[in-house]
C-alpha positions in Angstrom: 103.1 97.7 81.4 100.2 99.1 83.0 98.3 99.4 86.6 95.6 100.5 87.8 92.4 99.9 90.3 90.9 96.6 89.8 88.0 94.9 91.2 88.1 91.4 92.6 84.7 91.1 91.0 86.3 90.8 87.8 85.7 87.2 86.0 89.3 85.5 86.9 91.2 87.9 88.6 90.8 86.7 91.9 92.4 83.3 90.4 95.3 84.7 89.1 96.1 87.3 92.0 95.5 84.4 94.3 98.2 82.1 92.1 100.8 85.4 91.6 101.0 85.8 95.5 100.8 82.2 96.0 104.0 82.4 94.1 105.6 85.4 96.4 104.4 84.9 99.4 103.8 81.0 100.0 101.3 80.0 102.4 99.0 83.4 101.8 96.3 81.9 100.0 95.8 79.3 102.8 95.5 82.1 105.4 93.3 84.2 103.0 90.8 80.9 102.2 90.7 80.2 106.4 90.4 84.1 107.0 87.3 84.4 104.3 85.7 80.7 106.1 85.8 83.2 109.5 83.8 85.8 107.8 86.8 88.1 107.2 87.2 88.2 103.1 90.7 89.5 101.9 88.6 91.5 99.4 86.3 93.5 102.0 89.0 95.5 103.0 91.3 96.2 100.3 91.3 98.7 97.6 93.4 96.6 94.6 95.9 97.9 92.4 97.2 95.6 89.7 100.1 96.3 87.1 99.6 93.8 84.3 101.8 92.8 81.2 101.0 90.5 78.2 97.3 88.8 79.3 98.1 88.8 82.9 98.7 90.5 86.4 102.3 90.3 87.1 102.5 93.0 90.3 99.8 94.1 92.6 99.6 96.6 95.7 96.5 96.6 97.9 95.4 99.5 100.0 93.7 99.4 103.6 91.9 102.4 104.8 92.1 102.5 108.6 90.6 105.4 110.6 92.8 106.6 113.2 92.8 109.9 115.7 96.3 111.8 115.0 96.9 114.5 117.1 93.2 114.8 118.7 92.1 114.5 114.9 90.1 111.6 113.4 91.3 111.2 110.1 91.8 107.5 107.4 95.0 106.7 106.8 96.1 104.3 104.4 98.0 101.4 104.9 99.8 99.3 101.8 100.1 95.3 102.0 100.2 92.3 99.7 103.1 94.2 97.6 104.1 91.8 95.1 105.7 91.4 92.3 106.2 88.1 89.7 109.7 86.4 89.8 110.1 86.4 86.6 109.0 90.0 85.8 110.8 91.9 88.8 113.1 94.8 88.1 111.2 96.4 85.5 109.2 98.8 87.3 105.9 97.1 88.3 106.0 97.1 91.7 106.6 101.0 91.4 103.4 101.4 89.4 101.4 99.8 90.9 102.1 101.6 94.9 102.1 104.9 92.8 98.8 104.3 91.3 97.9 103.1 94.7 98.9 105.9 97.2 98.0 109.1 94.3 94.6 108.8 95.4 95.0 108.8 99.1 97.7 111.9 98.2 94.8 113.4 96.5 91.8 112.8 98.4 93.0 110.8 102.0 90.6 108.4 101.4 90.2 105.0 99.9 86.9 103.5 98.1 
């Protein structure tokens, strides 16, 4: 197993992300497909994490950067969403990979892009 940073520019992925969280999270896909027809794209405003086994994603973790003001102090904060993980290939760790491959950059550099 393996994750890291993916693009949804990559030939495919966007198919089989779509199809994994269609699995997971039924109904998504629809909201994502109306949201993008509004001018709001699902991939605009995520950073995407993917952990992928044999010839396929089977978990993924995006990241949204939001800039906030704590304390009097602007500062991006990350926000994760879209966690998923395959039925058939849950317990095994890929869910884990993929968030910490997702947050160890924002640990490292609060930021996300």
């Amino acid at each position: 197993m393996m994750a890291s940073r993916r693009s949804w520019s990559e030939p495919g992925l966007r198919v089989q992300l779509m199809a994994l969280m269609d699995a997971v999270f039924p109904g998504l896909v629809q909201a994502i497909d109306r949201a993008r027809a509004l001018g709001a794209a699902w991939e605009d405003v995520t950073v995407l994490f993917v952990a992928s086994a044999g010839d396929g994603p089977v978990g993924q973790v995006s990241v949204m950067r939001f800039a906030m003001v704590l304390d009097g102090t602007p500062t991006d904060v990350g926000c994760l969403h879209a966690v998923c993980t395959h039925p058939a290939y849950r317990r095994r760790g890929h869910c884990r990979t993929s968030s910490w491959t997702g947050t160890t950059p924002w640990a490292a550099r609060a930021r996300c892009g």
